[in-house]
N, C-alpha and C positions, 0 to 999 in steps of 0.2 A: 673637668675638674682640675688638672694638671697646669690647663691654659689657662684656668682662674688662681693658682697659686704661684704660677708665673708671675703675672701681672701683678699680683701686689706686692713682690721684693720693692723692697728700699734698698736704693744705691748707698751707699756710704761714700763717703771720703777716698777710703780708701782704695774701693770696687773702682772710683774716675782714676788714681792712680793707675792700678791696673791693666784698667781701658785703657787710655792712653799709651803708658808703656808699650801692651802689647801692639799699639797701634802704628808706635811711632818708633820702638826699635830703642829707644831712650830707658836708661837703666828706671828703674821704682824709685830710686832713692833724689837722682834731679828732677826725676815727674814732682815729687813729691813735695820737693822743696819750691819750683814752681807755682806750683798750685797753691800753697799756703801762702807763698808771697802776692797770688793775683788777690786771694781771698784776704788777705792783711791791706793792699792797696783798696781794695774795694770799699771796704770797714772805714779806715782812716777815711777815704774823702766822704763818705756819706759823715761821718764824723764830725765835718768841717763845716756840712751845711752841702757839700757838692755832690751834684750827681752824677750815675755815671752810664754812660749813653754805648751799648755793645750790640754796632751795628748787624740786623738780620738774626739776633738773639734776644735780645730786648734791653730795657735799661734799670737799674739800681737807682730807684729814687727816694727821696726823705719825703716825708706828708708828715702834712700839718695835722692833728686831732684838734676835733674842738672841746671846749671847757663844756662837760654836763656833768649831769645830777647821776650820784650812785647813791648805793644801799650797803649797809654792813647788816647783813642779816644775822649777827649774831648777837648785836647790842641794839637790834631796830631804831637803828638810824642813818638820816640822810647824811651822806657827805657829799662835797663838791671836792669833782677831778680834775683837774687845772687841765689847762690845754698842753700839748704837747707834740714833740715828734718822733715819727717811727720811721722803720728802715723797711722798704717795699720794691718789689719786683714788679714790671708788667712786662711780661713777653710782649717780643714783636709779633706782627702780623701771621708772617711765615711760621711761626713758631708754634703760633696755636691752629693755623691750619694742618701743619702737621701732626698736632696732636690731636686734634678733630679727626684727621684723616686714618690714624693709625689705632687709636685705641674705641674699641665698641662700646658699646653701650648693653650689658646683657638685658 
């Protein structure tokens, strides 16, 4: 029961300052300023159309959606959703072996 309420914390923001901090000896407050500058750099270039490639962790890439058919189910009716793009993550390789490796399946 314990090790099933383990497992479902959510890191925050704040929790990787933390981590790190403690990790690195580095006060909270330039972890933190850090970290919001990688996540501002990250934002901005997917922003621009750029992707961003973190080697052995994976990359921050933009995809294309395609134009289909929705519903507004409250006035039944059909609308069309233009195509568009979003902001997307794929872990690398290693990344998801390790999380294959480490988290069970109950």
């Amino acid at each position: 029961m314990l090790d099933q309420l383990i497992r479902q914390k959510n890191m925050t923001k704040a929790d990787i300052v933390t981590e790190i901090s403690e990790q690195t000896g580095i006060e909270k407050v330039q972890v933190q300023v850090t970290v919001e500058a990688f996540m501002k750099s990250v934002r901005n270039s997917l922003s621009r159309g750029d992707n961003v490639y973190l080697r052995g962790f994976g990359s921050f890439v933009v995809k294309k959606r395609a134009k289909k058919t929705g519903r507004n189910i409250s006035k039944n009716t059909t609308i069309i959703i233009p195509a568009h793009y979003i902001p997307a993550f794929k872990p690398s390789k290693s990344f998801v072996k390790a999380v294959k490796d480490k988290v069970k399946v109950d």
